[in-house]
N, C-alpha and C positions, 0 to 999 in steps of 0.2 A: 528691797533687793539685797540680796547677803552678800555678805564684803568674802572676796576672794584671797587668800593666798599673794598670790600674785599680781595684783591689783597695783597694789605701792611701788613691784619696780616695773610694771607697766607705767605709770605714771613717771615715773624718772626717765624713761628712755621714749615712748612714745614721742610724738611730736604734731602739732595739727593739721601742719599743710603737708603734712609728706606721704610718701605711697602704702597705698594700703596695705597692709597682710591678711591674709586670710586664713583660717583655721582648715585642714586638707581634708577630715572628718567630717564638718558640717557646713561650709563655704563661710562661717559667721566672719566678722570680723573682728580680728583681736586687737590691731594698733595700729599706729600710721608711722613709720619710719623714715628717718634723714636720710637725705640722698647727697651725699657729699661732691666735692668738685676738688677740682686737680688743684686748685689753691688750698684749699681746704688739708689735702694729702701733702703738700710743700711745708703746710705750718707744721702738722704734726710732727712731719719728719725733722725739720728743723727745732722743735720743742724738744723730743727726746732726745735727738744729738746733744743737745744744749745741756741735758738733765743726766748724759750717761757717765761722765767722767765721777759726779758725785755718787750715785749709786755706785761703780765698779769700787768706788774709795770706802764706802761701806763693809766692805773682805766678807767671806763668808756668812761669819757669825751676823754682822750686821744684816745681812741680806734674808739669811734664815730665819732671824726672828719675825719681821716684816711679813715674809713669807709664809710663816705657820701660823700669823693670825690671818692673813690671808685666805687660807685652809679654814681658819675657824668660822670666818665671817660668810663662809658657801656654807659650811656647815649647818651654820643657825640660819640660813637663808632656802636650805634646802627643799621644803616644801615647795616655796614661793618659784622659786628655778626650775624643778620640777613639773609642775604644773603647764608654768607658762612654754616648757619646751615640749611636752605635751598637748597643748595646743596648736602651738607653732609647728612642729614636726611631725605631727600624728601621730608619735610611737604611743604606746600603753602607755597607764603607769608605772605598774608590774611588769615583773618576766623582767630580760635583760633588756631594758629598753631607760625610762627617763627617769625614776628616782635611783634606776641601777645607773645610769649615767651622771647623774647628780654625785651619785657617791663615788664613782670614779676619781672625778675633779677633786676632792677633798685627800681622797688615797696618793696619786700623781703628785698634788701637790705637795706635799708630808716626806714622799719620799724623794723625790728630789729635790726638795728644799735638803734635805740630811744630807748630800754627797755635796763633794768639791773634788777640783782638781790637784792635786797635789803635785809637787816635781816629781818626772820620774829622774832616774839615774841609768843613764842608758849607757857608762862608760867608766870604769873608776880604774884606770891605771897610772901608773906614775907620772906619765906623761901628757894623760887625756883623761880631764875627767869632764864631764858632760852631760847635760839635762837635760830636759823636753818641760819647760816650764809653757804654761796655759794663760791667755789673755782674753779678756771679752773682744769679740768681733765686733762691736759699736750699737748697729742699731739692726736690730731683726725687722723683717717682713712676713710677718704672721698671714698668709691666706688660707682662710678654713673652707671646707665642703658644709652641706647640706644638713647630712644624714647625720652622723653625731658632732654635732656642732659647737655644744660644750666642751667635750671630753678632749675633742681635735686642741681646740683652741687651748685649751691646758697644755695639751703635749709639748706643745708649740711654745707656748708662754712660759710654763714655768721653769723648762732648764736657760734657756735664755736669762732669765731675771735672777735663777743663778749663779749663772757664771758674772755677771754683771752687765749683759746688755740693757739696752733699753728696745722697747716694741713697740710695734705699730699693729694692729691688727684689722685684716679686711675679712668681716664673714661674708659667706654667702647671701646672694642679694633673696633667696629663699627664706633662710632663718637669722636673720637680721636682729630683730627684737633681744630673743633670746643668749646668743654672746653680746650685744651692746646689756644686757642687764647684768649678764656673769662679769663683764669687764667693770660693769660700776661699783659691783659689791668687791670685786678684788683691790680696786681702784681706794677704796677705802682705808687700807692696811698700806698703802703706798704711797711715799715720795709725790709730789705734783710732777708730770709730766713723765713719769718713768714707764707708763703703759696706755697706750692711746688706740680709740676704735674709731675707725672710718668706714663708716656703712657707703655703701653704692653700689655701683653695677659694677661690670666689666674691665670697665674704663679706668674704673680704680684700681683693680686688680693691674690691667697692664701697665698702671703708670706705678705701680711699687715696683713691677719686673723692673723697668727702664730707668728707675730714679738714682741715681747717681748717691743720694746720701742715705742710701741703705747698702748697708755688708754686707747680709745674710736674709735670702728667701728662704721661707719653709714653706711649702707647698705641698697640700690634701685635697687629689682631684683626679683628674681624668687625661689619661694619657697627654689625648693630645694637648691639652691645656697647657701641662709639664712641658712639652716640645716647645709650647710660643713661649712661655717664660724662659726655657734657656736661651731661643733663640733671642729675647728683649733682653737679656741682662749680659751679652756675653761683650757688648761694649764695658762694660762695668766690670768685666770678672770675678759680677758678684756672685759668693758665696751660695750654693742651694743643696737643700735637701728634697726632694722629690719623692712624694708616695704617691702611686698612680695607680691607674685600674689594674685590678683581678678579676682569673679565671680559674677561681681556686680549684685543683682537682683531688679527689679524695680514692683510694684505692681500698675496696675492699678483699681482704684476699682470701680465700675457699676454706673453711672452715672453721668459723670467725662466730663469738656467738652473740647471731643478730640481735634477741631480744636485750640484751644487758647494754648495745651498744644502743639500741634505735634512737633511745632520747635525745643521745649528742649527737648522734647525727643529725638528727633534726634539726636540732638549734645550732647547730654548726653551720645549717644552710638558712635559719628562718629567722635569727634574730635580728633583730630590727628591721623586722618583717623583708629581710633578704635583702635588705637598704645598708652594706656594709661592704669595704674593698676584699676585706681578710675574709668571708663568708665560701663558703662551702658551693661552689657554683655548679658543678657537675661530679657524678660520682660515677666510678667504673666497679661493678660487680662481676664475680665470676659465678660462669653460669649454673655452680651448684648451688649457688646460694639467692641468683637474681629476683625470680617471685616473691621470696618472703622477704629479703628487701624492699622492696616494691609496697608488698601488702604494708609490712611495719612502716613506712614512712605513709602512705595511706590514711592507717587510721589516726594516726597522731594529726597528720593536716585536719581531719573530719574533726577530729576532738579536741581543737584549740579553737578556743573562742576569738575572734577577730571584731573589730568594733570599735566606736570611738573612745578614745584611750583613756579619760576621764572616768570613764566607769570600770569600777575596779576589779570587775573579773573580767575583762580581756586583756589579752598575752599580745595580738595582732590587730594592725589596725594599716593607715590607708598609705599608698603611695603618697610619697609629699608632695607630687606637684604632677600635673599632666603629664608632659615629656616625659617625664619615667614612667609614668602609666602606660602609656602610646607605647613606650618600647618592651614592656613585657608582653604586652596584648600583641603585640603585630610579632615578636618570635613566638609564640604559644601558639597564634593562626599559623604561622610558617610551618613549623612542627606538626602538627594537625595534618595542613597541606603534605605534608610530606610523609605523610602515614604513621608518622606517632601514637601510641596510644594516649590517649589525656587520662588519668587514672582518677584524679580527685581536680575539681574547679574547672578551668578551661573557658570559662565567661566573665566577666566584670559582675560584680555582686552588687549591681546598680539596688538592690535593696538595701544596702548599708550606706551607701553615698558614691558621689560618681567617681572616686578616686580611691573605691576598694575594687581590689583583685583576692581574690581565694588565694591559699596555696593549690597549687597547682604541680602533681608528678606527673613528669612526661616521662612514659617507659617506652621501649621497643624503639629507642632511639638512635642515630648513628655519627660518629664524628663526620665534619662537614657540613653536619644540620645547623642552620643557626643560631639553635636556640643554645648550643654544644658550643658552637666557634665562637659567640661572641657573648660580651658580660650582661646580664639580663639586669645583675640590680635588684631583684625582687622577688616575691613569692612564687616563686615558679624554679623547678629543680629536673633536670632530666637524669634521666638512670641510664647508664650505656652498661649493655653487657659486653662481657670477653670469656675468653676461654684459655689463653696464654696472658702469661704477667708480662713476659715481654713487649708483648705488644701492646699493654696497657697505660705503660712506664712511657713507651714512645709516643701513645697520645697523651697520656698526662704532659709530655716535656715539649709536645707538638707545636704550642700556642707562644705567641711573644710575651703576652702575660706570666708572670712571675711573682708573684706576692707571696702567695703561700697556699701548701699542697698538705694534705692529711692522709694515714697509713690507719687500716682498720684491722687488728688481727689478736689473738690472743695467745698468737707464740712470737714473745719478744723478741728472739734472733731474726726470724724471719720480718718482724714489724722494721725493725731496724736497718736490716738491709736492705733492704728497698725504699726506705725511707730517704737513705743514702745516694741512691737513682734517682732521683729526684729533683728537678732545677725550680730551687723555688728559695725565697730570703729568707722562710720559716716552714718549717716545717714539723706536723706535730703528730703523735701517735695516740690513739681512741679518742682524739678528742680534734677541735677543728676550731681556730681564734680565738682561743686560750692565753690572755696578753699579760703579762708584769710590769710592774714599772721599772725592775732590774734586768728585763732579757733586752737586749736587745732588738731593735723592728726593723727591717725597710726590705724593699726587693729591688730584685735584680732584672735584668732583662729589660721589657716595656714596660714594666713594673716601678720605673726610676730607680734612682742610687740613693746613698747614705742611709744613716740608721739615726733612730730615734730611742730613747726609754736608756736610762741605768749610765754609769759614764763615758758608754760610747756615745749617749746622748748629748753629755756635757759636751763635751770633744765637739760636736757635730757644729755648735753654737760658739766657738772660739777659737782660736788662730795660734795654731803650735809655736814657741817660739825656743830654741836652741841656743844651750847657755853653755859654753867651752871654757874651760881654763885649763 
C-alpha cells in the first residue's frame, strides 16, 4: 500500500474510539476524531490562561520569531495539510481551493507575525499629552467554519498570538481532522499550552460563547449562529468578532467587456465550489449585455472539470456534507418551480458521488426567488436582469446580508461610483473576494461586526488602553 502524504499527521490526530470522518468525494473513511467534553474545554481554558502572561512577556520580537517558524513548519508540511484537507473538505487540489489554501496559512502567518501595535500619540500639548497604548485581551475563542477551515483558523490564530494572547480553538465538528493537524504542526514552534484544539460538537462551541475565562470570540459562521453567541457571552461582555453569512451581489453595468471579465466572475462565484461567505452569490446584469453573460458564465461551468479532488485536473468538486447539498438542490427546484431557466446542471451529478452538484446558471430569474433571497452556498448562481442601476443598487442593498458586493465595468468613474452605493464591508471592482492579509475584512449589517487582516486586525484581538499625562 503506498505511504501517503498525509498519513503521519493522520496518525497524530486521529484517534480509535472516536467519530468517524468521512471523505464527501467518495464516502471512504479518512479518520476517527475526539470528541471533547465541557471539562475537557475548562482545562484548556485554564492551561492557556495559565501560559498567557509568559507569552505576552515574550514582546513582539519574541513572539515573531516563534511564529515565522511556525510559518515555516506549514510550509514544509504543506503537502501532507493539503491533501488531508482535500479529503476531509472535498475541495480540489488545484484552482483556489487546498494547496491554494495551504499556502494562504503560511502568507497570513508571515505577515502578521511582521506587524505590532505600537503607541499611538492621539494628543501632544502642553498640557495633554496622550496615548492609545495596546494590551493582549487574555485568551481568544477561536471557532472555525467548514469550508476553509485552515486558512479561518489562521486568521483567527495568528494576530491573536501576536498581540500576545493565548487560544483555544473549536473547528468545525465537519473538518475536525484537518485544523487538529494544522494546530499540531503550529503547535510545534510554540510555547506548551499557548495554543489548544478542542474538537466536538455544538456544545463545545456554546460553552466557549458562555465561558467566563475567555476575553475574546472570533467567530466564522452563519448568522444565526453569530446571534446565539452574542446572545451566550453577553453575561461576560466578552469581546467578539463576528463574520456571518453572505449574499454577495455583484453589478454588472452596460457596456462592460464580458469576455475579459467572464473568468473572474466565475471564480468569484465558484471557488470553493461556491462553499465560501465572500463569494459572489447573485449577479445583476443589464439587459444589453444579460445573454452573453449568461452564455460566458455557461461555458466556463460546462468546461471546468469537477471531481474528487485528489486527482489533479479538477478545479470543482463535492458539497462537504449533505445539509449543504439539501440546500442547493431544494433552491435550484424552487427556481425551476418558479420558472427559471436552468441554463447548465440543475440535477445532482449522482455519477460523481452523491454529494456532487454541477454548477448550476439560473437565468430569467427575479428578486424574491429563493434561490436570489437566500445564501445557497454552492455551485449554483442566478443572473437577474435590470434595465435601470437604480434599481439594481436597491436590490443589491435589499438583503440584511452585507459581507461583500462586487462592481463589473471598464469605465472606472462609473465602476466607483456605484461601488460607493453600495452596503456592503468590502467591496471590490472586476474582481469579487480578492483578500489581503493588510486590507482590512468584516461586514456590516447581518453580516456581523469587526474586522479582521492587517492592524485593524491586531486591534480587534486587544484592549485599547489610554495613557495621559
Amino acid at each position: 500500500m503506498p505511504h501517503h502524504p498525509e498519513t503521519d499527521l493522520l496518525d497524530r490526530v486521529s484517534v480509535q474510539d472516536g467519530r468517524a470522518i468521512h471523505d464527501p468525494a467518495t464516502g471512504d473513511l479518512i479518520g476517527h476524531t475526539a470528541e471533547c467534553t465541557a471539562e475537557d474545554l475548562d482545562r484548556a481554558v485554564a492551561a492557556a490562561r495559565a501560559a498567557q502572561p509568559a507569552w505576552a512577556a515574550r514582546g513582539y520580537e519574541g513572539r515573531r520569531e516563534r511564529l515565522m517558524r511556525a510559518a515555516e513548519l506549514v510550509e514544509e508540511n504543506s503537502e501532507a495539510l493539503a491533501r488531508l484537507l482535500s479529503r476531509e473538505q472535498g475541495k480540489p487540489l488545484n484552482g483556489p481551493n487546498a494547496r491554494f489554501e495551504v499556502g494562504a496559512c503560511v502568507a497570513w502567518l508571515r505577515a502578521t507575525a511582521s506587524l505590532e501595535l505600537a503607541p499611538e500619540v492621539v494628543v501632544d500639548e502642553p498640557d495633554n499629552h496622550s496615548e492609545l497604548h495596546y494590551r493582549p485581551a487574555g485568551v481568544v475563542g477561536a471557532i472555525g467554519p467548514w469550508n476553509w477551515p485552515m486558512m479561518i483558523t489562521v486568521w483567527q490564530v495568528a494576530p491573536a498570538l501576536t498581540v500576545g494572547d493565548t487560544v483555544v480553538v473549536k473547528p468545525s465538528e465537519y473538518t475536525p481532522l484537518s485544523v487538529q493537524a494544522l494546530v499540531a504542526v503550529l503547535a510545534e514552534a510554540l510555547p506548551e499550552d499557548v495554543l489548544h484544539v478542542i474538537p466536538g460538537g455544538r456544545d463545545i462551541g456554546a460553552g466557549m460563547a458562555e465561558h467566563p475565562g475567555i476575553d475574546k470570540i472570533m467567530f466564522t459562521g452563519s448568522t444565526a449562529t453569530g446571534k446565539a453567541i452574542a446572545r451566550s457571552s453577553a453575561d461576560n461582555l466578552t469581546r467578539l468578532t463576528l463574520e456571518l453569512g453572505g449574499n454577495d451581489a455583484g453589478i454588472v453595468l452596460p457596456g462592460t467587456d464580458i469576455a475579459a471579465h467572464a473568468e473572474d466572475l466565475f471564480w468569484g462565484a465558484f471557488l470553493n465550489t461556491g462553499q465560501t461567505c465572500a463569494a459572489l452569490k447573485r449577479v445583476y446584469v443589464h439587459d444589453s449585455q444579460y445573454d452573453e453573460v449568461v452564455d460566458a458564465l455557461a461555458r466556463l461551468a460546462t468546461a471546468t472539470p469537477m471531481g474528487n479532488g485528489l486527482d489533479e485536473e479538477n478545479l470543482l468538486g463535492p458539497l462537504q456534507n449533505q445539509q449543504q447539498f439539501d440546500i442547493v438542490a431544494r433552491l435550484v427546484e424552487d427556481a425551476r418551480a418558479s420558472g427559471a431557466r436552468i441554463v447548465t446542471g440543475g440535477e445532482p451529478a449522482t455519477d460523481l458521488g452523491e454529494l456532487f452538484y454541477p454548477v448550476t446558471i439560473v437565468a430569467d430569474v427575479t428578486d424574491g426567488t429563493a434561490i436570489v433571497d437566500e445564501e445557497q452556498f454552492g455551485p449554483a448562481l442566478p443572473v437577474i436582469r435590470y434595465s435601470d442601476l437604480d434599481d439594481a443598487i436597491a436590490a443589491a442593498n435589499g438583503l440584511d446580508a452585507a459581507l461583500g458586493a462586487s462592481v463589473w465595468s471598464d469605465d472606472p468613474e462609473a465602476a466607483q461610483q456605484t461601488a460607493l452605493r453600495l452596503e456592503a464591508g468590502s467591496i471590490w471592482i472586476n474582481k469579487h473576494g480578492g483578500i489581503h492579509p493588510m486590507v482590512p475584512f468584516g461586514g456590516i449589517k447581518g453580516s456581523g461586526y469587526g474586522l479582521e487582516f492587517g492592524v485593524e486586525g491586531l486591534k480587534s484581538v486587544a484592549v485599547p488602553v489610554v495613557l495621559t499625562r
